[in-house]
C-alpha positions as CSV (number, residue, x, y, z in Angstrom):
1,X,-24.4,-17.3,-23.2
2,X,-22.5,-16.9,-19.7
3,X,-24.3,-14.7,-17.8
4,X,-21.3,-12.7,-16.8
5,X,-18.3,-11.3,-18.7
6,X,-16.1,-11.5,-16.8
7,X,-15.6,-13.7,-13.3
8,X,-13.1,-13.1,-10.5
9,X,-13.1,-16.2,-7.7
10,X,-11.5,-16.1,-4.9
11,X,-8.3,-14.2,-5.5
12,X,-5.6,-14.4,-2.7
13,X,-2.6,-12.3,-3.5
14,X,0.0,-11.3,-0.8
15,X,3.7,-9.1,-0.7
16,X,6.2,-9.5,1.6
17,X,4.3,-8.3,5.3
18,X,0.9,-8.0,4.1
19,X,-1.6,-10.1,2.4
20,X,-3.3,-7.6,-0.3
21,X,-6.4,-9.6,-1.5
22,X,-8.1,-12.5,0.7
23,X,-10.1,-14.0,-1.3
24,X,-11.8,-11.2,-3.6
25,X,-15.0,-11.7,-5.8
26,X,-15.9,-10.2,-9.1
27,X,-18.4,-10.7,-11.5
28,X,-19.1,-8.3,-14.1
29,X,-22.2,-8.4,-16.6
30,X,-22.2,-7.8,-20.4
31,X,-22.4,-4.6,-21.6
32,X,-22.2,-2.7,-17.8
33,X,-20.0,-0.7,-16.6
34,X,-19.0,-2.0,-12.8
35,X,-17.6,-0.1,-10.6
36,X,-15.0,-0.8,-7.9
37,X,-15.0,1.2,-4.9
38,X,-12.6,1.7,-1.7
39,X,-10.2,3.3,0.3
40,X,-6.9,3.3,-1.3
41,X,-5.0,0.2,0.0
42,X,-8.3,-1.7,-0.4
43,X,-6.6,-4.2,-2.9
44,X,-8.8,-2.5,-6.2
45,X,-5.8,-2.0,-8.1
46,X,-3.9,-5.2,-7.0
47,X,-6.6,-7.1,-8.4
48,X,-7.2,-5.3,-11.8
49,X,-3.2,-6.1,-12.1
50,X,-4.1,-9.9,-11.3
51,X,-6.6,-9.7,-13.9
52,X,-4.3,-7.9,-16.2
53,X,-1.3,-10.4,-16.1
54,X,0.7,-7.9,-13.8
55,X,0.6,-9.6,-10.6
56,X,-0.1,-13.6,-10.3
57,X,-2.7,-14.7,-7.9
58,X,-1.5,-17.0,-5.2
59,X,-5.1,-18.1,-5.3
60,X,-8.2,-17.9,-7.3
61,X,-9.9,-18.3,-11.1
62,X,-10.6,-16.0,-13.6
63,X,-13.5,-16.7,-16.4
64,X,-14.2,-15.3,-19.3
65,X,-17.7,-15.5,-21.3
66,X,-18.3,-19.0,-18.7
67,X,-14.7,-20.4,-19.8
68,X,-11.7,-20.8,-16.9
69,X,-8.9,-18.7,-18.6
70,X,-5.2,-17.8,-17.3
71,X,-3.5,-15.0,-17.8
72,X,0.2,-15.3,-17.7
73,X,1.3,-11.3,-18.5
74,X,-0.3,-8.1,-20.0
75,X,-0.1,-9.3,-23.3
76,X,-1.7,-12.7,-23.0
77,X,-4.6,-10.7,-21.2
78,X,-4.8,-8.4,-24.5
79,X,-5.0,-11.3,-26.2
80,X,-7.6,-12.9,-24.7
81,X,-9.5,-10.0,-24.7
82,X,-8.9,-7.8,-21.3
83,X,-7.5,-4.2,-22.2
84,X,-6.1,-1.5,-19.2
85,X,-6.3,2.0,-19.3
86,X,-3.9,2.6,-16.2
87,X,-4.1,5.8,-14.0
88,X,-0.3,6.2,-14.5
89,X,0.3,6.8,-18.0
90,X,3.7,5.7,-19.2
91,X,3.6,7.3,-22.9
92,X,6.5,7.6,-25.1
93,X,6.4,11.2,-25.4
94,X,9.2,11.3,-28.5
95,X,7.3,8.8,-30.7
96,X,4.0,9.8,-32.6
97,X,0.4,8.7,-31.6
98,X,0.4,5.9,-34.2
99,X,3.8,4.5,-32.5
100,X,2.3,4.9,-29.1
101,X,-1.1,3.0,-30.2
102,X,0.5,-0.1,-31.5
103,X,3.4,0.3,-29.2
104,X,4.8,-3.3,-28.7
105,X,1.9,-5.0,-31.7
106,X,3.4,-2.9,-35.0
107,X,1.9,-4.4,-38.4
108,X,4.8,-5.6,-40.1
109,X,6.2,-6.4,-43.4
110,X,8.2,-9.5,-43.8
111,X,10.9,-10.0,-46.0
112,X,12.2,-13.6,-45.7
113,X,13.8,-13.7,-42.2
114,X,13.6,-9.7,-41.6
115,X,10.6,-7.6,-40.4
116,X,10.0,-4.0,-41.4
117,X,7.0,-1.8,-39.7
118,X,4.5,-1.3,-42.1
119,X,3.7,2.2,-40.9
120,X,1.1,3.1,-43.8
121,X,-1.2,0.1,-42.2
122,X,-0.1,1.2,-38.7
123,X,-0.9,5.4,-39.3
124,X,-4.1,3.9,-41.3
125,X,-5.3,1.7,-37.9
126,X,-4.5,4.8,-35.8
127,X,-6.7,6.9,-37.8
128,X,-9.5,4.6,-37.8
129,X,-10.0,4.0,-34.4
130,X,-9.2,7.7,-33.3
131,X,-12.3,8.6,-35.8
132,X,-14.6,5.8,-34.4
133,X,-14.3,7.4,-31.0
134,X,-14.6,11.5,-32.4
135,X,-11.0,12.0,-31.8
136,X,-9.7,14.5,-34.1
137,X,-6.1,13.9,-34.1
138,X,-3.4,13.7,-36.8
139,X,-1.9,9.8,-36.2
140,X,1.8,11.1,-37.3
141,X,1.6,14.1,-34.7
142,X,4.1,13.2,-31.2
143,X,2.3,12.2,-28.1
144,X,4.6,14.6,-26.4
145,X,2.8,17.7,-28.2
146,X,-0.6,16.7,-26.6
147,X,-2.3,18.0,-23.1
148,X,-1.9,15.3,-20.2
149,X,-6.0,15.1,-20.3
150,X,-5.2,14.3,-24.4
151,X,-2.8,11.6,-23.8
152,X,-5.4,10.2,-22.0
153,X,-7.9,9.7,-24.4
154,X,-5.2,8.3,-27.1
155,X,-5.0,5.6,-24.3
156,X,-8.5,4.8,-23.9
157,X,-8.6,4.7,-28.0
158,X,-5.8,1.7,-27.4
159,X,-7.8,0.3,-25.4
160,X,-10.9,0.0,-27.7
161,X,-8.8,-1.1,-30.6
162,X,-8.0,-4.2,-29.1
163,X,-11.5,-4.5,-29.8
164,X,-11.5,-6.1,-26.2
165,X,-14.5,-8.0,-24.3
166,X,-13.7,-6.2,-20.8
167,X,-11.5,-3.0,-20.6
168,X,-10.6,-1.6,-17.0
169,X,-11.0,1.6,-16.7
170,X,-8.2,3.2,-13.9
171,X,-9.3,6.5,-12.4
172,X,-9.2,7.4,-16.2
173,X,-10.3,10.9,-15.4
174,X,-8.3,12.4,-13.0
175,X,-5.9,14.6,-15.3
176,X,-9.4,15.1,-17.7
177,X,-11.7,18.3,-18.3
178,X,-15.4,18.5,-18.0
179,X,-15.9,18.1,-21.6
180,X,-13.4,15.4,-22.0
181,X,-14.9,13.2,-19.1
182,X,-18.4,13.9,-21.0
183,X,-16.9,12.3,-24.1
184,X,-15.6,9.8,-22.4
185,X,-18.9,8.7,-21.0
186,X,-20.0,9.0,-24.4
187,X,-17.5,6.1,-25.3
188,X,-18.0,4.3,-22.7
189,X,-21.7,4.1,-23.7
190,X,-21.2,3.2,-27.2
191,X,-19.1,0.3,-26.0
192,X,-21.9,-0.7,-24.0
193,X,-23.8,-1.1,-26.5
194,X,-21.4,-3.4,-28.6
195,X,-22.1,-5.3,-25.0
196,X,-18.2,-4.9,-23.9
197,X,-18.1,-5.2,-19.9
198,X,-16.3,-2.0,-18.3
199,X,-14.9,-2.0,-14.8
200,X,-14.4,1.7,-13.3
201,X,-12.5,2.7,-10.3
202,X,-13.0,6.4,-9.6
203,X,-13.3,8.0,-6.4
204,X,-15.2,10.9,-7.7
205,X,-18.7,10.0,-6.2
206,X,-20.8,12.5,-8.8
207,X,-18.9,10.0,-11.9
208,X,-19.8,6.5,-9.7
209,X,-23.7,7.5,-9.8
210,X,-23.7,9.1,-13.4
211,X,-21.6,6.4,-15.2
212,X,-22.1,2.7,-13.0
213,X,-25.0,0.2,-12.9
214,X,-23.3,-2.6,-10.5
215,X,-20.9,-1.1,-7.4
216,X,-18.6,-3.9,-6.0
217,X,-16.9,-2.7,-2.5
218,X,-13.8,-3.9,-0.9
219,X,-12.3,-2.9,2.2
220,X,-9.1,-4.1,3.5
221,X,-8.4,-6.7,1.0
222,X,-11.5,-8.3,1.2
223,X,-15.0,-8.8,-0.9
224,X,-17.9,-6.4,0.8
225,X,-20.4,-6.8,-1.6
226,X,-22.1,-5.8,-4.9
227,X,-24.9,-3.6,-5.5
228,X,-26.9,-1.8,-8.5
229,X,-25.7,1.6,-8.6
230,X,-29.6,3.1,-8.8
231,X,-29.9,1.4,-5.6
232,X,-27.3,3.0,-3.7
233,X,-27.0,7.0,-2.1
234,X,-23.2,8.3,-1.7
235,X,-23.7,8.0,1.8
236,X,-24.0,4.5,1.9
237,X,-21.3,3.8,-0.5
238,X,-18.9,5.7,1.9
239,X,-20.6,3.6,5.0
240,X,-19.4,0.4,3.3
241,X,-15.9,1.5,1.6
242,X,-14.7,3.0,5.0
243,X,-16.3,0.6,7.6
244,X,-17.6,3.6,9.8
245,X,-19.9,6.6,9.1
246,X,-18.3,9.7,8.3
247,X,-21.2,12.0,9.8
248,X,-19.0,15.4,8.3
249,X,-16.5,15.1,5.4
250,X,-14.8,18.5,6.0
251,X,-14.1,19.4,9.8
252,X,-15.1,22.4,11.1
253,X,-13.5,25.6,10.9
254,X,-11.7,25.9,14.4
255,X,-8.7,28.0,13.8
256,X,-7.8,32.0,14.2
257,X,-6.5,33.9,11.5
258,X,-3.9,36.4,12.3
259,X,-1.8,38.6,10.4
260,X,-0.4,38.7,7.0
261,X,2.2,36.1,6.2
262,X,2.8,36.7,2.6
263,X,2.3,38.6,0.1
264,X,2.1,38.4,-3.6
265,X,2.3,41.5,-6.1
266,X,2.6,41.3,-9.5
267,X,4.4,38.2,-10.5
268,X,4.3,37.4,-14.2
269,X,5.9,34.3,-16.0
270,X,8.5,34.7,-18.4
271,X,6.7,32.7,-20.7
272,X,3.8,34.8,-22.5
273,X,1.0,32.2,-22.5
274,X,1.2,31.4,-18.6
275,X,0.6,33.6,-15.7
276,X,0.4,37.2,-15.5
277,X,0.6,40.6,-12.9
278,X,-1.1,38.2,-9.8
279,X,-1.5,39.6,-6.7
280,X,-2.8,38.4,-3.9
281,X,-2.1,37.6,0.3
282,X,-2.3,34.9,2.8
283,X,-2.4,35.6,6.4
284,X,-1.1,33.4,9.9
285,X,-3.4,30.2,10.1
286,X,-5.3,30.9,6.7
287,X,-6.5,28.1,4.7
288,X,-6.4,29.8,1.4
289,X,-7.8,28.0,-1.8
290,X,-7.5,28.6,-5.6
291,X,-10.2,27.5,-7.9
292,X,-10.3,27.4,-11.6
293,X,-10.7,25.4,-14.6
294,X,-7.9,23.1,-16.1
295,X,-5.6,25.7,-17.8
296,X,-6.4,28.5,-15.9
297,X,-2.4,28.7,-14.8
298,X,-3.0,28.0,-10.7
299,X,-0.2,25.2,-10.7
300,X,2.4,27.3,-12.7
301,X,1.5,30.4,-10.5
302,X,2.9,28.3,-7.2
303,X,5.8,27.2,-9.1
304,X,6.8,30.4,-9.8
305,X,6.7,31.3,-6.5
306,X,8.3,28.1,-4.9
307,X,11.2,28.6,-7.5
308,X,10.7,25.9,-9.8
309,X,9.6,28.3,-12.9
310,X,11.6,31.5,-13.5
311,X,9.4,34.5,-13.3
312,X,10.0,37.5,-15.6
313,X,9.0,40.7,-12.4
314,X,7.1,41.0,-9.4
315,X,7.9,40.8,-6.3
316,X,7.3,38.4,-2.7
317,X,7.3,39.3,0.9
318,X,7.3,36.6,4.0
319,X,6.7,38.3,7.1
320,X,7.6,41.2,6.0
321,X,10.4,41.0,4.3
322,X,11.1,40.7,0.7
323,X,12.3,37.7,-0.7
324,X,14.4,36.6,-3.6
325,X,13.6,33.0,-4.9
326,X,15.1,31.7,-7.7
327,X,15.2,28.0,-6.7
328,X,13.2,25.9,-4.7
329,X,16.1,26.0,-1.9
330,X,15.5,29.6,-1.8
331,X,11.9,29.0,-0.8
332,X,12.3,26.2,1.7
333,X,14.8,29.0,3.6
334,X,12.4,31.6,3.2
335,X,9.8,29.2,4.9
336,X,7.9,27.9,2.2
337,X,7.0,23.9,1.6
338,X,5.1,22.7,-1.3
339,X,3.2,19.8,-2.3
340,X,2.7,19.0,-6.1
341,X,0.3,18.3,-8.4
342,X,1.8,14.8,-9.1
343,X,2.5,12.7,-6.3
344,X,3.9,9.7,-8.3
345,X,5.7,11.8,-11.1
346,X,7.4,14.3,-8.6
347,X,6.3,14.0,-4.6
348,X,7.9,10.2,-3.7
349,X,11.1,8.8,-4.4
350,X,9.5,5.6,-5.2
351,X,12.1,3.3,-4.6
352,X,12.9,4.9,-1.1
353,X,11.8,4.4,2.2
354,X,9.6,6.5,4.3
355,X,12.3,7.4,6.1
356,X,14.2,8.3,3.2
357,X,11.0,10.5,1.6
358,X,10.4,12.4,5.1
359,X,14.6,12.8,5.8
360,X,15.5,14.3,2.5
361,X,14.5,17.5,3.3
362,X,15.7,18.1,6.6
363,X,19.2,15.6,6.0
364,X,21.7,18.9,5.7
365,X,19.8,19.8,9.1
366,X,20.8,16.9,11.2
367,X,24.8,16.1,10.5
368,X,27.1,15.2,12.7
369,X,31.0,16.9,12.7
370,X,29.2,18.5,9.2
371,X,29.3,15.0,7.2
372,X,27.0,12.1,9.0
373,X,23.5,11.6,9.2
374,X,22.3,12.0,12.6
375,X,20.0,8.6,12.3
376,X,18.6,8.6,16.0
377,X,17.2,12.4,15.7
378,X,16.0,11.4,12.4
379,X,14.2,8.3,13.4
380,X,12.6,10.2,16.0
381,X,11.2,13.0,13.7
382,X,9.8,10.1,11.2
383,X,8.9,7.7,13.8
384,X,6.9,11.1,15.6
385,X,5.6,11.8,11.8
386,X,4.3,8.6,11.4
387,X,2.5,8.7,14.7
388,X,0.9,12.4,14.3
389,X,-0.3,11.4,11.1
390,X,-1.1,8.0,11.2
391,X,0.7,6.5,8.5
392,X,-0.2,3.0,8.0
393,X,2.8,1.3,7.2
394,X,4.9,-1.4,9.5
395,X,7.9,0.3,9.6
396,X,9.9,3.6,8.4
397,X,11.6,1.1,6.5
398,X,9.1,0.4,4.4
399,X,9.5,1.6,0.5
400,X,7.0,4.7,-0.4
401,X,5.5,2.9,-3.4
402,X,4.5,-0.2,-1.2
403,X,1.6,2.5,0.4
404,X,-1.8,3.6,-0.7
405,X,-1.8,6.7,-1.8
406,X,-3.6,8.6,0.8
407,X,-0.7,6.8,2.9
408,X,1.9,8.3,0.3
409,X,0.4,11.8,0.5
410,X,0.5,11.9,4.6
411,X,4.1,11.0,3.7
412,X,5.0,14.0,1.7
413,X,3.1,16.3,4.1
414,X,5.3,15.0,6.8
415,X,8.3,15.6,4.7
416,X,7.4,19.4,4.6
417,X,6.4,19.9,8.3
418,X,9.5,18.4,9.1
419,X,11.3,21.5,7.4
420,X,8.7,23.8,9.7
421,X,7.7,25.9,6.6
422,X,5.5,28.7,7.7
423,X,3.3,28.7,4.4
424,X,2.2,25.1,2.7
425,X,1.0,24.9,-0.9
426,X,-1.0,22.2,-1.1
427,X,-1.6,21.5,-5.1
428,X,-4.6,19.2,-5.2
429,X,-4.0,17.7,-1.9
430,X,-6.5,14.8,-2.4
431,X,-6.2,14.0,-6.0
432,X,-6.6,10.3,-6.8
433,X,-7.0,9.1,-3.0
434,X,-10.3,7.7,-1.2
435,X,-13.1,9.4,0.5
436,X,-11.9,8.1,4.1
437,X,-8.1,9.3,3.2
438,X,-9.0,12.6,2.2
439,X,-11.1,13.1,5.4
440,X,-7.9,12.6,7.3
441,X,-6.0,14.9,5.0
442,X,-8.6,17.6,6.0
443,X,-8.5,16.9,9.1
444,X,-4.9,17.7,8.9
445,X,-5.0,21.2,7.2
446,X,-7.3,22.2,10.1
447,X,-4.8,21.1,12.7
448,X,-1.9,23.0,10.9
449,X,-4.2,25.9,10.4
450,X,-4.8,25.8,14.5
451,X,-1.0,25.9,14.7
452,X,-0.7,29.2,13.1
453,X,0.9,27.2,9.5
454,X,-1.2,28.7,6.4
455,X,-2.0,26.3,3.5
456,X,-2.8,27.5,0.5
457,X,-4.5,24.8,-1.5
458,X,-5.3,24.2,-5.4
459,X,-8.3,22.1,-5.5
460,X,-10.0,21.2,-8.9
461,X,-13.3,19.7,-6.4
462,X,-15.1,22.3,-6.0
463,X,-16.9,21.0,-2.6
464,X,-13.3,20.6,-1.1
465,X,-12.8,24.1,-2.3
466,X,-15.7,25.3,-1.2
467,X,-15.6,22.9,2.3
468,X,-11.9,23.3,3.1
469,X,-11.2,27.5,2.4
470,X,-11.7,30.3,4.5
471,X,-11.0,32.7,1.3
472,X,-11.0,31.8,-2.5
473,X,-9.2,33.1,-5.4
474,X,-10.1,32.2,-8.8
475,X,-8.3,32.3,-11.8
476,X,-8.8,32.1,-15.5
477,X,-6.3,32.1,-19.0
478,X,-3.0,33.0,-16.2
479,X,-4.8,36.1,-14.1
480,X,-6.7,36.2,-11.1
481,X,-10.1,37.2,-11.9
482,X,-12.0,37.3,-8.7
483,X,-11.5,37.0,-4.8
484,X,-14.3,35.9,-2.8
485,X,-13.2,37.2,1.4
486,X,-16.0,35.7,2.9
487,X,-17.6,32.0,3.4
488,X,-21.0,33.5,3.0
489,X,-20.3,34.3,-0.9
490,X,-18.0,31.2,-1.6
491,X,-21.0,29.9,-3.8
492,X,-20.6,27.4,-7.2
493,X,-21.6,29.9,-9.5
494,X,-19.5,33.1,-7.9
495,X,-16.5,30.9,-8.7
496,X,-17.6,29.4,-11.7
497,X,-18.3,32.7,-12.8
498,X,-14.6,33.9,-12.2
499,X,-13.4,30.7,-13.6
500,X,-14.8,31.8,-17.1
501,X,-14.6,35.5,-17.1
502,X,-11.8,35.2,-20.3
């Protein structure tokens, strides 16, 4: 028996202006979970799509169990064994669970030259493999009706019942709860047992020393090196995915907070089961968080207030004055910018440039006679973006979706300071981007807070929360449920505390 899995040798890939992987190594054990660790645009995802028939290498081998295997497209790799649970889900939210698990391999019924679905075996499968991993789910009920953190675990069932020999695991839990990443841990310990190699890219440190016995790291394209996880501390790991030390994660509080900016009384969704009668105030050069569990409403609070959910009373005041917002427009002229939840689903315009993703919101700004862009003011304001933030990217040209993601996120933050808002939301400003990148992103809130620009940040981490806040509200089941004014008793359990207090 090979003594790896799964091998990886010298894989090359490179896109137009930038060679991705230079010659990458992997070799994962049976019945191990492996994770892969580094910045965003380290080339972790690049090669899991090499692996997974995505991409082709320009260079390099893949084994499987000692043989020299090639994988010509996603479905030859399922075939041979290698299953993906991607970070960006693509469900068919109109079809049922069964539909979505077999999506593209339905059983069939054959009747001369004509195929039918045989949905009993298809509905029977579903069920079967949703009970081997505890899931509790009716096959026939539509994937649309299930939480994002649900839909998730439908696909990691997939995964399993292609009864696969290595399944890549893609920041699976970044839209899960406590309990669900606990039973997926259970899962992925079962399937360690059946010896079924795993490889796990999460930047959630806490998940990497829980879940991992072997760390590969890769910086820039290239093979660091592999380690067992027990013989690694966080600190290291960071050391070799960023290249440098990073002495402090969270800068240090260096701004003045002035007067009140805004204020919040009362506002209550039309919808019964969201949020209800919140209060609460943000003052000049404030970073302001809001902590709670999955569910406790934080999210659909700020959209009400940005204008992208209709609220049913209540009222808002910006500098004094109250404001009517009914549409997102009507919050971008009262001064307010926001930065969602999902950067992929609904921050970038993908298939635009960076120019194109930082101009959009200031385009109606700079017209000349009233009807043409005014390119060489705009060029200046995302060239001078690109500089302030460091945006790593060769030109402005450059399409959005070509970036990492802590790249992509600097993008949409310069797409809102552009607009000079007064007050930023900022809903999980870090989510799914590397330790070194969300330093940078910090680093960033401080600097606006130091201009006199007040952030008020969702974070679901609660050291950023903790690290990053100068005060904390906490919210549970749509109300606020506790306010914590002072560093000093911005503790874990104060919040968690709040967070549960139903």
């Amino acid at each position: 028996m090979a003594d790896y899995k799964l091998e990886l040798r010298g894989v090359s890939k490179s896109f137009p202006g930038v060679k991705a992987l230079d010659h990458v190594n992997l070799a994962v054990r049976p019945g191990t979970v492996h994770a892969l660790m580094g910045e965003n645009g380290a080339g972790k995802s690049t090669l899991m799509k090499c692996l997974f028939g995505i991409y082709h290498m320009d260079e390099g081998e893949i084994f499987l169990d000692g043989e020299k295997v090639d994988i010509k497209d996603p479905d030859d790799a399922m075939q041979k064994g290698v299953a993906m649970v991607h970070q960006e889900l693509q469900p068919v939210l109109a079809r049922s669970i069964g539909e979505n698990m077999y999506l593209g391999r339905f059983p069939v019924h054959k009747y001369g030259p004509l195929q039918v679905i045989d949905h009993k075996t298809m509905y029977e499968e579903t069920s079967k493999w949703l009970k081997e991993l505890g899931l509790d789910f009716d096959p026939k009920k539509l994937l649309g009706s299930l939480s994002i953190g649900q839909m998730q675990l439908v696909e990691i069932a997939k995964a399993v019942s292609h009864e696969a020999k290595v399944i890549i695991f893609d920041e699976p839990t970044s839209s899960l709860s406590d309990n669900e990443v606990d039973f997926l841990f259970k899962v992925m310990n079962d399937l360690r047992q059946k010896g079924v190699a795993m490889i796990y890219i999460s930047h959630k440190m806490d998940e990497i020393k829980r879940i991992a016995d072997d760390i590969t790291v890769m910086r820039d394209g290239t093979y660091v090196g592999t380690w067992p996880a027990a013989d690694m501390t966080t600190d290291e790991i960071i050391t070799k995915m960023v290249g440098r030390e990073l002495t402090q994660i969270y800068p240090e509080h260096d701004h003045e907070i002035g007067e009140k900016v805004m204020e919040v009384k009362g506002v209550t969704s039309i919808h019964a089961k969201s949020f209800r009668d919140c209060s609460f105030y943000i003052r000049k050069g404030e970073i302001l968080g809001f902590g709670g569990l999955v569910g406790a409403q934080r999210t659909e609070l700020m959209e009400g207030i940005f204008g992208i959910r209709h609220l049913a009373s209540g009222t808002i005041t910006v500098k004094g004055k109250e404001v009517k917002i009914k549409r997102p427009a009507d919050a971008m002229n009262a001064g307010l910018g926001m930065i969602t939840e999902d950067r992929r689903g609904n921050g970038i315009f993908g298939c635009l440039s960076i120019k194109d993703n930082v101009g959009v919101s200031i385009y109606n700004k700079h017209l000349k006679a009233g009807v043409v862009l005014d390119h060489p003011t705009i060029n200046k304001i995302v060239d001078d973006s690109i500089k302030q933030l460091s945006i790593k990217t060769p030109s402005m040209q450059q399409h959005i979706e070509n970036l990492s993601g802590g790249n992509q996120q600097k993008v949409i933050v310069s797409r809102w300071l552009a607009n000079d808002p007064d007050v930023l939301i900022m809903d999980e400003p870090t989510r799914g981007i590397d330790v070194g990148a969300k330093h940078e992103i910090y680093e960033i809130m401080e600097d606006l807070a130091k201009q006199g620009k007040s952030i008020i940040m969702i974070s679901s981490e609660m050291p950023e929360l903790l690290g990053m806040a100068d005060r904390v509200y906490v919210m549970c089941n749509g109300k606020i449920t506790g306010e914590l004014n002072h560093r000093e008793e911005m503790t874990q359990e104060r919040v968690m505390s709040f967070a549960t207090k139903f």
